[in-house]
N, C-alpha and C positions, 0 to 999 in steps of 0.2 A: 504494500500500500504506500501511498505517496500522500504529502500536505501539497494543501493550494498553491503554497511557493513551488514548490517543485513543478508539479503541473503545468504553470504557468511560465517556468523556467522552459520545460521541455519542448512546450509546445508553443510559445511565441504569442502565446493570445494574450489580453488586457485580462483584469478582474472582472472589470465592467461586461466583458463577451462571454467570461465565465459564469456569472451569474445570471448572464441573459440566457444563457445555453442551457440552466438548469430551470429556469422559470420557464422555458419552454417546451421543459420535458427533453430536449434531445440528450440527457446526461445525467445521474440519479443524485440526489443530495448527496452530502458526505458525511459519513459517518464518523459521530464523535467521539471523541475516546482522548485518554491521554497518552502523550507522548511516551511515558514510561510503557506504556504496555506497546509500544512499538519502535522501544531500543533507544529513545530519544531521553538528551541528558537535564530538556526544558521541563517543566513542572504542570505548566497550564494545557487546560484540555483544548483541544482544535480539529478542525476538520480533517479526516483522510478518506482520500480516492481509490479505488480497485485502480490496476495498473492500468486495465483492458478500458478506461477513459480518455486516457492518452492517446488509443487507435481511433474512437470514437471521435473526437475532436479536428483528427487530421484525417478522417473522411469527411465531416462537414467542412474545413478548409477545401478541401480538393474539389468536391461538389459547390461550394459555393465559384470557384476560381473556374468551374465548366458556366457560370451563368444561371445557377440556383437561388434565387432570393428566399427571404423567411418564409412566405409562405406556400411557394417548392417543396422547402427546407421541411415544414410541418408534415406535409402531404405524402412524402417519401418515407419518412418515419415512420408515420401512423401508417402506411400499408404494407409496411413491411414489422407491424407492432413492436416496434421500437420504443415508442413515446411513454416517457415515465409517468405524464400527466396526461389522462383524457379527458379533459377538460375542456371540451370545443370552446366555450363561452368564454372561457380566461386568455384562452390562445387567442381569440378572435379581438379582443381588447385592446392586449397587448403589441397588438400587430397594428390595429388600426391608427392610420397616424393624426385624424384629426380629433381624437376625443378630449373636450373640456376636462381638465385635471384640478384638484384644489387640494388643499389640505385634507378638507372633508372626507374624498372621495379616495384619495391613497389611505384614508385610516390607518394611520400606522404610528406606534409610539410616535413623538414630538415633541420637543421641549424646545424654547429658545432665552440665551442668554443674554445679557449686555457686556459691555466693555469693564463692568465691573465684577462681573461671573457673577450676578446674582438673574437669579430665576425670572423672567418675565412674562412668558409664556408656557404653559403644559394644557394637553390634550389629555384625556380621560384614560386614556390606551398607554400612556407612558406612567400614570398613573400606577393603573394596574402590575406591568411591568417592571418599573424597580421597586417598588413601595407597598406592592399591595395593597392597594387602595387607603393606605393607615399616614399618609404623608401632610403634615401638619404645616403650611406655610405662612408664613408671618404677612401681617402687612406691610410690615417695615422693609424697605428695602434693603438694609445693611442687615436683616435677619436672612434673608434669601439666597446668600452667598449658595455657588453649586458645591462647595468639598462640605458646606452645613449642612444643605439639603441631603445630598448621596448620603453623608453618615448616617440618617435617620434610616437608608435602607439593609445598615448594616449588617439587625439579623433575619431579615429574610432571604438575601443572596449570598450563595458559595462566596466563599472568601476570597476564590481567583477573581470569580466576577465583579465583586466590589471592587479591588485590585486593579481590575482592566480599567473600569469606570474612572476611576481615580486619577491613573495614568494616562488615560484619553484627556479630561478636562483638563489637568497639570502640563497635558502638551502645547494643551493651544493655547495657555496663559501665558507659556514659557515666550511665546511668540512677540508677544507685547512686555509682557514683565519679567522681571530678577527674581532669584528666588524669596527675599524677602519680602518684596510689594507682593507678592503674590499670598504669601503669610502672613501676610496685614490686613488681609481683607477679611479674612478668617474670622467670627466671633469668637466660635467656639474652641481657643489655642489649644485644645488638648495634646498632650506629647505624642497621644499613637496618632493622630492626625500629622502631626505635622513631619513626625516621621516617616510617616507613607508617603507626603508630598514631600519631603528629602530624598528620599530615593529615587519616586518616580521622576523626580525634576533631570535626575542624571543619567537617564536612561532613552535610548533613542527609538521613534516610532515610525513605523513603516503605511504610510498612507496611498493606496492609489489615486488620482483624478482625471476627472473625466467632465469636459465642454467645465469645468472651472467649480464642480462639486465635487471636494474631497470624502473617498470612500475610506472607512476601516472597517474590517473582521471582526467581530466579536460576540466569543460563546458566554451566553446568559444563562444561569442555570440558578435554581431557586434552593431553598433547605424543602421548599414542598416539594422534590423531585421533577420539577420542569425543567425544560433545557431547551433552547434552540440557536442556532447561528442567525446573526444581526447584522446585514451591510451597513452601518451609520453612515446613513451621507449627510456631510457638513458643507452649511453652506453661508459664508460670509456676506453679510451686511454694513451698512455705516451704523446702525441700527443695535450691530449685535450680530450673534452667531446662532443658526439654527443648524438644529440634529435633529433628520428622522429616523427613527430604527425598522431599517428594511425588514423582515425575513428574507432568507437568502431564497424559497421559493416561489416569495410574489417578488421580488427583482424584478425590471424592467427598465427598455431605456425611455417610454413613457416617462418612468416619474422620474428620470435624473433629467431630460427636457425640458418637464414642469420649475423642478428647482433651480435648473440653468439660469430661469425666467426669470431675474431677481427683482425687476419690476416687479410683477406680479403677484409674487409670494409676498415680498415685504408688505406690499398691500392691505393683502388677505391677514395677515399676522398683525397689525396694526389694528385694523376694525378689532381683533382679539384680545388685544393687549389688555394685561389685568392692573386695575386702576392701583397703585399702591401709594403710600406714606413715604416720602421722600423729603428727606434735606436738597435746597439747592439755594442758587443766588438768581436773581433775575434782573436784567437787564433792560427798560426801555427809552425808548428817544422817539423825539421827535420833533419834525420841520419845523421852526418857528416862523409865525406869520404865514403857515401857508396858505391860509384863502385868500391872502392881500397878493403874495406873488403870487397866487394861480388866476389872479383879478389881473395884473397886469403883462404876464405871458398870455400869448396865442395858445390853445390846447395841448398843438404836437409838440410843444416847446417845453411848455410846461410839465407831460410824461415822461419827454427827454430827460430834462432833469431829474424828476422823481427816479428812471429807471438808472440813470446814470449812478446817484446816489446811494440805491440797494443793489449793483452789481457791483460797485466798488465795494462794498463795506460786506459783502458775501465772505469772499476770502479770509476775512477778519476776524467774523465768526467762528467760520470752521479751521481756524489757525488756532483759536483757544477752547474748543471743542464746544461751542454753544447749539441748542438746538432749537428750531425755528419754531416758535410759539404760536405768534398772530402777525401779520400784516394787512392793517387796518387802514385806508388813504394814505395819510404820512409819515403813520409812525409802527414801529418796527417792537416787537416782544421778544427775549430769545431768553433760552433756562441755561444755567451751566450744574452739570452732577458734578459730586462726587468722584474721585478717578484715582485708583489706586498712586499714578504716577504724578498727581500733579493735582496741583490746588485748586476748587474749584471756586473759591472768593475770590483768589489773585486772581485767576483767568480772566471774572469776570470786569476786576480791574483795570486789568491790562489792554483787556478787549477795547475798555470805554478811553482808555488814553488814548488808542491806535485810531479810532475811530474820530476821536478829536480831531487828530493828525489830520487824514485821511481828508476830514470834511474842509479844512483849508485849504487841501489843495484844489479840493471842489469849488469854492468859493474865487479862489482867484482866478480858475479858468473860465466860471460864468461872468464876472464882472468885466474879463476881458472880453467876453465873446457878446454882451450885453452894453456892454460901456455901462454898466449899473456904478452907484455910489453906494449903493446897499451892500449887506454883509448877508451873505449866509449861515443861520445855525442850527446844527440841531441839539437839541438839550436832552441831557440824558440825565440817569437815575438806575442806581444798582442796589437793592434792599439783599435782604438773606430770610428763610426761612423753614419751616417744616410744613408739608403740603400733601394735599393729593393730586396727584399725577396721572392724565387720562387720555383719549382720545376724543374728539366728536368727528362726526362722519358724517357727508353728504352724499351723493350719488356719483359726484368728482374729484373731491379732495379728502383728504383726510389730518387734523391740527390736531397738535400737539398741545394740552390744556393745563393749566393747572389752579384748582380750587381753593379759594381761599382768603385771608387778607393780605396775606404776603403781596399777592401781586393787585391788587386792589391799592393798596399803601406807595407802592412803584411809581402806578402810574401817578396819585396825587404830590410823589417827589418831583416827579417830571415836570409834572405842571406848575412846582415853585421852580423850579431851573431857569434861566435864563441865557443868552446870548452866547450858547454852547457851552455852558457848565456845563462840569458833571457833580452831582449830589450822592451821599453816598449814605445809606442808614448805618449808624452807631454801632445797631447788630451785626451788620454786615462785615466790617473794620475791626468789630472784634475777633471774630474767627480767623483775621489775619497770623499766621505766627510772628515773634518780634522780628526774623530778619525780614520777610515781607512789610510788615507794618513800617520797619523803617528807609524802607526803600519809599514809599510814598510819603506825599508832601503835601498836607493837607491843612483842611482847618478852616476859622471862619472870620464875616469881618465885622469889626464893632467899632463904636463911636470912641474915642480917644479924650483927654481932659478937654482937644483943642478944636474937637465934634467936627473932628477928618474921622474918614473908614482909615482902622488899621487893621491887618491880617495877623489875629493871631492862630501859630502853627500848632497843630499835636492838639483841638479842641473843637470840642461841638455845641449844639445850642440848638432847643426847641424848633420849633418852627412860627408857635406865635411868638417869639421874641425875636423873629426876625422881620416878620411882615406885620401890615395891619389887618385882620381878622375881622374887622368890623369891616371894611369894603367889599361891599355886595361882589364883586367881581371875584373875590377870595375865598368863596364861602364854601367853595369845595373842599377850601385846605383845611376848615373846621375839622375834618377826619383825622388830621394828620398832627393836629395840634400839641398834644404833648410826643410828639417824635422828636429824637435826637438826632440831628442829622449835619454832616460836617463836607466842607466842598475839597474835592480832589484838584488840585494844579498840575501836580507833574508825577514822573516817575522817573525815579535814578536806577537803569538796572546795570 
């Protein structure tokens, strides 16, 4: 008997054609077993092949290379009962190339991660499959971590298969993170934990891909006595990372087409997404005086502007990982997470300095291109808080939301901003750590013995001790009233 490596050594084909070969019956599943019982010096249990597959494979090579397509391929089989599956209906599926695919309709375990390996998504089917349906997930999202989640399925899967599990998710962290940001994410620091992700972290893993969805192998086997072989196809997002767990004998290249689609799935995984409890910092701005220059621009001129403005400052965003909230006529919402590698208060910090930047150069190339005397600004506002985090969904788009007063309190910073401030809540400033905090230069301005504004640095102040509260025009900022909030000038990095 031979393993899938071998096989795959011998006979030149992909994984991807090998598992297509057995979801189409021309080749029989493989049977599991451990390598100890076949001379081998590995530990964990894996597929092996009769040898007489190898001759099987390179008669369907040879007959496809005379001008046999699949469903030739099917017909030749089945009349000569060869076919391991007679399953006309699943073959007929599989074969056909224009069938609507979704998540739904592959039913097949599913889970999808973010960038901070905590759980964002699971299907009922994945559920059942490491967890036994007994899986407890938090609303919090710093409870959702995957090496916290997996360990709750610790006693119901073989130990290898915890193991494999383990070692699959510590791979694709390694990709982005150190072993220690990766152990920082962790709630639960237990020593066997972190000891399983020390080892798995220095171990190398073997992935096939295919059209840009990464496959792995992996035998599942329960303490209730289940077992089966699992292609995971993984498939990257800006979003996040989705896993579905194939069985190797519904395999098809159907659903690795579907996942190719990464339009499409993020979509569909979006409309899904579970609304959770989230720390973040949020971000808005916006045009001042825009209905005066949208009164004194021509229309196309005027969108000019507007789009010039949010394609510049796109990049900006997604340089300090912000994600696109609301876009509202002229002003702009974006959320920054949590992120094992990196701050996500400074980010949002940083973001609103670059943005500053950005907008002046906006400004001098309209006043050149206008002969205006006018300035361009837009004013910004960066709060911090704890939120829920969701989607809404129309028929076209789909927005990233978040519930609360955090961002409610934002936008009323915004609206005390002026002539391209940025404002920054108290809360917000605090989460700084000291070397960040002292890279920024910040602070507010007060009346002096000789009742000139002086800036003083390193301090904040209400918001009705800064404006008057009684003028009708202000009466928004009644919300905002006893906030502390202190203005950002520069940053030294």
């Amino acid at each position: 008997m031979i393993t899938s490596k071998q096989l795959l050594e011998l006979t030149g084909i992909s994984r991807a054609t090998l598992n297509n070969y057995i979801s189409l019956g021309f080749i029989p599943k493989p049977q599991v077993m451990s390598p100890l019982e076949n001379n081998n010096s590995s530990t964990k249990r894996i597929g092996f092949f009769q040898d007489e597959v190898i001759e099987r494979i390179n008669e369907i090579k040879h007959l496809k290379k005379n001008g046999l397509g699949i469903s030739e391929l099917i017909n030749y089989f089945k009349t000569k009962g060869l076919l391991v599956y007679k399953n006309e209906e699943k073959i007929h599926i599989d074969t056909v190339n224009n069938v609507t695919m979704s998540l739904d309709s592959i039913n097949c375990p599913s889970l999808m991660i973010n960038y901070n390996f905590e759980v964002v998504w699971l299907n009922d089917s994945v559920k059942k499959l490491i967890w036994n349906n007994k899986l407890k997930l938090d609303d919090n999202t710093k409870l959702r971590n995957i090496f916290d989640v997996i360990s709750q399925a610790n006693f119901f899967l073989k130990e290898d298969t915890y193991l494999s599990l383990i070692e699959l998710f510590v791979f694709l962290a390694k990709t982005k993170y150190n072993k220690s940001q990766i152990e920082s994410t962790i709630v639960s620091k237990t020593s066997t934990i972190l000891n399983i992700i020390s080892n798995a972290y220095d171990k190398d893993s073997d992935f096939d891909s295919v059209r840009g969805v990464l496959l792995k192998e992996i035998f599942i086997e329960t303490n209730e006595s289940t077992s089966n072989i699992y292609n995971i196809a993984i498939t990257t997002f800006r979003e996040g990372i989705l896993l579905v767990f194939v069985p190797i004998a519904e395999y098809s290249d159907s659903i690795i087409n579907y996942l190719s689609r990464r339009d499409l799935v993020i979509k569909e995984l979006l409309k899904n997404k579970i609304p959770t409890l989230t720390s973040f910092a949020v971000l808005v701005t916006d045009l001042q005086s825009s209905t005066r220059i949208c009164a004194e621009l021509p229309a196309n001129e005027y969108f000019e502007l507007i789009n010039e403005i949010w394609t510049s400052l796109d990049p900006i965003f997604r340089q300090f990982y912000g994600t696109h909230g609301k876009h509202v006529g002229d002003g702009l919402v974006y959320y920054f997470f949590p992120k094992p590698d990196s701050s996500y208060t400074f980010n949002a910090v940083q973001c609103a300095m670059m943005i500053k930047n950005e907008m002046r150069k906006i400004n001098e190339r309209w006043k050149i291109k206008k002969g205006w005397l006018r300035d361009l600004y837009l004013n910004t506002s960066i709060h911090e808080g704890q939120e829920w985090l969701g989607t809404f969904q129309t028929s076209t788009s789909i927005e990233f939301t978040v519930l609360g007063d955090t961002i409610n309190q934002a936008s009323r910073i915004c609206d005390f901003a002026r002539f391209g401030a940025i404002w920054a809540s108290k809360k917000l400033m605090s989460q700084l750590t000291f070397d960040e905090l002292s890279k920024v230069h910040y602070g507010v301005y007060r009346l002096n013995n000789q009742n000139q504004q002086t800036f003083i640095s390193n301090t904040y102040a209400q918001v009705d001790t800064l404006i008057d509260l009684n003028t009708p025009k202000h009466d928004k900022l009644k919300e905002i009233a006893t906030l502390s909030i202190t203005e950002i000038q520069s940053i030294s990095l």
